[in-house]
C-alpha positions as CSV (number, residue, x, y, z in Angstrom):
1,X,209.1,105.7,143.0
2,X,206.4,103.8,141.1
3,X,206.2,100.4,142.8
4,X,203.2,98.6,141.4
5,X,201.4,99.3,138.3
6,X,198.6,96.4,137.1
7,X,196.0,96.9,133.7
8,X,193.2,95.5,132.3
9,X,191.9,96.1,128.6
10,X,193.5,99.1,126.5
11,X,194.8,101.5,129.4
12,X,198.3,101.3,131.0
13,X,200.7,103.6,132.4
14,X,204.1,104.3,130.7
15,X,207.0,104.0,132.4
16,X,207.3,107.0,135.7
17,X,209.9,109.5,135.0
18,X,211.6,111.6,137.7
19,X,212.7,115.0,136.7
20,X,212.8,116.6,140.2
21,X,215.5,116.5,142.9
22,X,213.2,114.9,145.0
23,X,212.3,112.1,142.6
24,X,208.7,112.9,142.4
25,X,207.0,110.3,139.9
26,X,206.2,112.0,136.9
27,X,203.3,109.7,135.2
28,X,201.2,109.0,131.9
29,X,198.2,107.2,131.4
30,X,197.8,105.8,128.1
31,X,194.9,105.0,126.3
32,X,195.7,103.8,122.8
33,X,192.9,103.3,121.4
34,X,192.5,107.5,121.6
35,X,189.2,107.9,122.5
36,X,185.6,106.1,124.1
37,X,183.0,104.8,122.1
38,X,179.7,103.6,123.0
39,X,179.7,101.6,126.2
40,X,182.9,102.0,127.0
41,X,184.0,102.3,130.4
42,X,187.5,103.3,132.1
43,X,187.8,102.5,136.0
44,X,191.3,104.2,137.2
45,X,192.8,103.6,140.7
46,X,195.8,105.5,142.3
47,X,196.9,105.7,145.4
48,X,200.4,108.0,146.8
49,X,202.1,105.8,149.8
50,X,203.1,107.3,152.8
51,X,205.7,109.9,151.8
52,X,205.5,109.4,148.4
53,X,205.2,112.1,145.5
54,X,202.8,111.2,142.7
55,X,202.3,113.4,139.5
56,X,199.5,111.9,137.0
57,X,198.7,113.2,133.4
58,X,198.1,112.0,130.0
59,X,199.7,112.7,126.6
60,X,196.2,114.2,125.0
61,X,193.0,115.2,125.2
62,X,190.6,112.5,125.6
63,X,188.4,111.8,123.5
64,X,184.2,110.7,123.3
65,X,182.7,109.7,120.1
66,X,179.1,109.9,119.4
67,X,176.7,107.3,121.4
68,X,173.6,107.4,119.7
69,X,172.3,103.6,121.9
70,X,174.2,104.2,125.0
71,X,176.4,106.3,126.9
72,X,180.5,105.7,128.0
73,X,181.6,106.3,131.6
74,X,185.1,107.0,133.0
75,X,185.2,106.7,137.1
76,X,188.5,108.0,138.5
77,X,189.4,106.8,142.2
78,X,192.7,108.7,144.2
79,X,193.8,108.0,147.5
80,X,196.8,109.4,149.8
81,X,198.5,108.1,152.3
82,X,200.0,110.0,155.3
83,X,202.5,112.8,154.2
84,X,202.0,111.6,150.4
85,X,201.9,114.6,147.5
86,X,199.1,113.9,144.6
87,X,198.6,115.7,141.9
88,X,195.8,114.7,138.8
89,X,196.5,116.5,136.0
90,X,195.0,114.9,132.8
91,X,194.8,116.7,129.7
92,X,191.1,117.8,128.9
93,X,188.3,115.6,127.7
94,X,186.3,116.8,124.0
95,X,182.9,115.3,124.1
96,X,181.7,115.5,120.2
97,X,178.3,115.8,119.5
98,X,176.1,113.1,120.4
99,X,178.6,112.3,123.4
100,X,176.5,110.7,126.3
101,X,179.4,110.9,129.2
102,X,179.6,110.2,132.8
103,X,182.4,111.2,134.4
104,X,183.5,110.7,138.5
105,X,186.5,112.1,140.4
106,X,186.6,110.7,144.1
107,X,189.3,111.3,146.2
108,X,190.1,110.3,149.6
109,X,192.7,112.2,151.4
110,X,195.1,111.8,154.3
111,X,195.0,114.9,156.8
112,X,198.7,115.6,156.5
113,X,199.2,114.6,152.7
114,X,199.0,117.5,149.7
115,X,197.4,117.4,146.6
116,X,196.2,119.4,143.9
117,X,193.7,117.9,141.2
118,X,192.1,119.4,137.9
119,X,189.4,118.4,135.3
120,X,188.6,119.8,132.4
121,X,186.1,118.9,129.4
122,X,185.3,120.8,125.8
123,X,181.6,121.0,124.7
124,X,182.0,119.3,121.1
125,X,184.8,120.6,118.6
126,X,185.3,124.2,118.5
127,X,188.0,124.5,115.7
128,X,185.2,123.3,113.2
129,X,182.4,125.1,114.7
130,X,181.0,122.3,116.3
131,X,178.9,121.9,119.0
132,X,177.1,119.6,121.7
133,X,173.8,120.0,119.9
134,X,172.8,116.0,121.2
135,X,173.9,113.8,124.0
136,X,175.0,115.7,127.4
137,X,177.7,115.3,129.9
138,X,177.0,114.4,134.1
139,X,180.0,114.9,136.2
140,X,180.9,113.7,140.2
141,X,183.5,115.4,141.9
142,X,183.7,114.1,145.7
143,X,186.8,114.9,147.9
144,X,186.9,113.4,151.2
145,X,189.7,114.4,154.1
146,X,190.3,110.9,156.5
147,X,186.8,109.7,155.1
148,X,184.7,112.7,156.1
149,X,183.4,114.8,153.3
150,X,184.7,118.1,152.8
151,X,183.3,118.7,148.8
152,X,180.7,117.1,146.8
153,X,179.3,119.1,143.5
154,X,178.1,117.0,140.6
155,X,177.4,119.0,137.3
156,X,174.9,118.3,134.3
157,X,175.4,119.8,130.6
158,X,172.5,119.1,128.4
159,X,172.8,119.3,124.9
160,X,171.7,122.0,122.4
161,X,168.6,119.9,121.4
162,X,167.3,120.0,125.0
163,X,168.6,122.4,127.1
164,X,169.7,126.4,126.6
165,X,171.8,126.0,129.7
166,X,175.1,125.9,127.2
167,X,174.0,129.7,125.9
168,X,172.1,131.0,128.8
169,X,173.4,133.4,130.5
170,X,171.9,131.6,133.9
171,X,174.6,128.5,132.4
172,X,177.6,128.2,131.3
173,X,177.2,132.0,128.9
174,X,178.4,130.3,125.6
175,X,181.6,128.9,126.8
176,X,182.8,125.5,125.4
177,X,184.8,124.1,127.5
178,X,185.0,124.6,131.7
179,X,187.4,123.1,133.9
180,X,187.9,122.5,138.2
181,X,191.0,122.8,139.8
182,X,191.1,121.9,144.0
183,X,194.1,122.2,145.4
184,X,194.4,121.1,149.6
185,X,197.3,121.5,152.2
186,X,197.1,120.4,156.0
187,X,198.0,124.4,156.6
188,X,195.0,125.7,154.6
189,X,195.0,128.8,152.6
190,X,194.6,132.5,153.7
191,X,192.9,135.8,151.7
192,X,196.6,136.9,151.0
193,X,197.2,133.7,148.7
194,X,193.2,134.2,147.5
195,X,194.3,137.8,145.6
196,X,197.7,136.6,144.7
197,X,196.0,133.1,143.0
198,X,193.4,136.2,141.5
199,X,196.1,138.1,139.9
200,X,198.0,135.1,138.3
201,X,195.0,133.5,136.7
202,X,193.5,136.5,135.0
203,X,193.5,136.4,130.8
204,X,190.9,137.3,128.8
205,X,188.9,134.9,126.8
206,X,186.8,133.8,129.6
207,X,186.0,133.8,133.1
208,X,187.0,132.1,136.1
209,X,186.5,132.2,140.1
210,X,188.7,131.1,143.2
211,X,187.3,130.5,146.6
212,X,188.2,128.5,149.9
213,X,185.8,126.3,150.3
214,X,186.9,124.9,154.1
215,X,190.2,123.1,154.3
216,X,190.9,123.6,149.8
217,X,191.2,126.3,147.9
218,X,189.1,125.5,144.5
219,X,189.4,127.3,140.6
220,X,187.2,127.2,138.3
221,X,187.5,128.9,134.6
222,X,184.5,129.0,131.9
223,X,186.4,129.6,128.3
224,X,184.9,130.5,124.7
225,X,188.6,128.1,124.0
226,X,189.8,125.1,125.3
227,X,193.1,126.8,125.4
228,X,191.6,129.4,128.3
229,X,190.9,126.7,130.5
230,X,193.9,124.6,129.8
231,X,196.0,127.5,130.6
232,X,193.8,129.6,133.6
233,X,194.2,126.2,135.2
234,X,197.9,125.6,134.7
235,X,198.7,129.3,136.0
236,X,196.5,128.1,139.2
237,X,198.9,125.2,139.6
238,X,201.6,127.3,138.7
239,X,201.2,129.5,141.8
240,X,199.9,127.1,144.1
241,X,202.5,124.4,143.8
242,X,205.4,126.1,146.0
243,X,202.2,126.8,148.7
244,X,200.9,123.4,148.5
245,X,204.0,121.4,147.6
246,X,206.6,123.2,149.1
247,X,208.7,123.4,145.9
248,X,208.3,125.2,142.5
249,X,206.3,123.7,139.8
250,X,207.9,121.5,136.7
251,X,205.7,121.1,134.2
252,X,205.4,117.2,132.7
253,X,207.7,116.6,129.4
254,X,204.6,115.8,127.5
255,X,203.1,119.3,128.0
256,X,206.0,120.5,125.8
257,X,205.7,118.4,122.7
């Protein structure tokens, strides 16, 4: 159960619910305000006790408004504690054009705890043709296992004005929006769950890729929608949940309205 919460500034959690028998903390983060402008910064901290189940989402997308001075930053910290079950699944983040974002994801796992984490960001606003023509995007994704690194990859999306790396072929092939999915278990994963996570997760309307990478089995999708991300990812969590958490997976209420 959710024992301490503590905010600063315009982001809180709503109350946990607990929709599965084995009262697994279903939680939001809110942000009212709806979106980052410039020099904004968001610092989140969670941490799963020892034996404790901890889902984590949010309501919408978020949201990054033009910076033309300055830049906005949101740095996500996770933690887990010995035989804890985390799983980070926010909604996706829409950088509009002239969006100048940093983003972090550092996790620091217990050997025997479970987790499964995705992020996901859109490349301007697709559903009026636009595009990230200015600004640019710099993500950190770090997952450590008892303090020792096991994954470290840090991205960087120009915009249009700079870079062809959005179009190339060599980039990101005219997607919009991309998204990372790592899911780890003390057990590990085999090739007989790589093809079956295969199967499940291919749609048309982009392109994605599963590997092991060590001790985590990690997803990634490339979509010409946000909506082929959004869902390649949730089929990956779909299928890995009974591996990883031993029990099939319920979807957050929020998904659903």
């Amino acid at each position: 159960m959710l024992l301490r919460r503590r905010h600063s500034g315009p982001l809180y959690i709503q109350r946990a619910l607990y929709p599965e028998s084995d009262y697994t903390a279903h939680v939001m983060i809110l942000h009212p305000p709806g979106g980052l402008v410039q020099g904004d910064q968001i610092d989140i901290r969670a941490r799963a006790a020892a034996g404790a189940g901890l889902l984590v989402t949010t309501p919408s997308a978020g949201k990054f408004y033009k910076t033309p001075a300055g830049g906005t930053r949101q740095a996500v910290r996770l933690a887990t504690g010995p035989e804890a079950r985390l799983e980070w699944l926010p909604q996706e983040a829409i950088l509009f054009d002239g969006a100048h974002v940093r983003l972090a994801l550092a996790v620091d796992l217990d050997p025997t705890s479970r987790a499964i984490l995705w992020d996901s960001v859109v490349f301007g606003r697709p559903a009026i043709a636009e595009r990230l023509v200015d600004g640019g995007l710099d993500t950190d994704l770090a997952i450590a296992i008892d303090g020792r690194p096991v994954f470290s990859e840090r991205t960087r999306v120009p915009g249009l004005a700079t870079s062809h790396l959005q179009d190339a072929a060599w980039g990101l092939d005219g997607a919009v929006a991309m998204g990372t999915l790592v899911a780890y278990c003390p057990e590990g994963f085999d090739e007989q769950q790589t093809r079956v996570l295969r199967e499940a997760v291919v749609a048309e309307g982009g392109r994605c890729a599963i590997t092991r990478v060590d001790e985590l089995m990690v997803v990634r999708a490339l979509g010409l929608s946000a909506a082929f991300v959004r869902q390649t990812l949730a089929r990956a969590w779909q299928t890995l949940r009974p591996w990883v958490m031993g029990k099939p997976a319920v979807a957050p209420r929020i998904w659903s309205t």
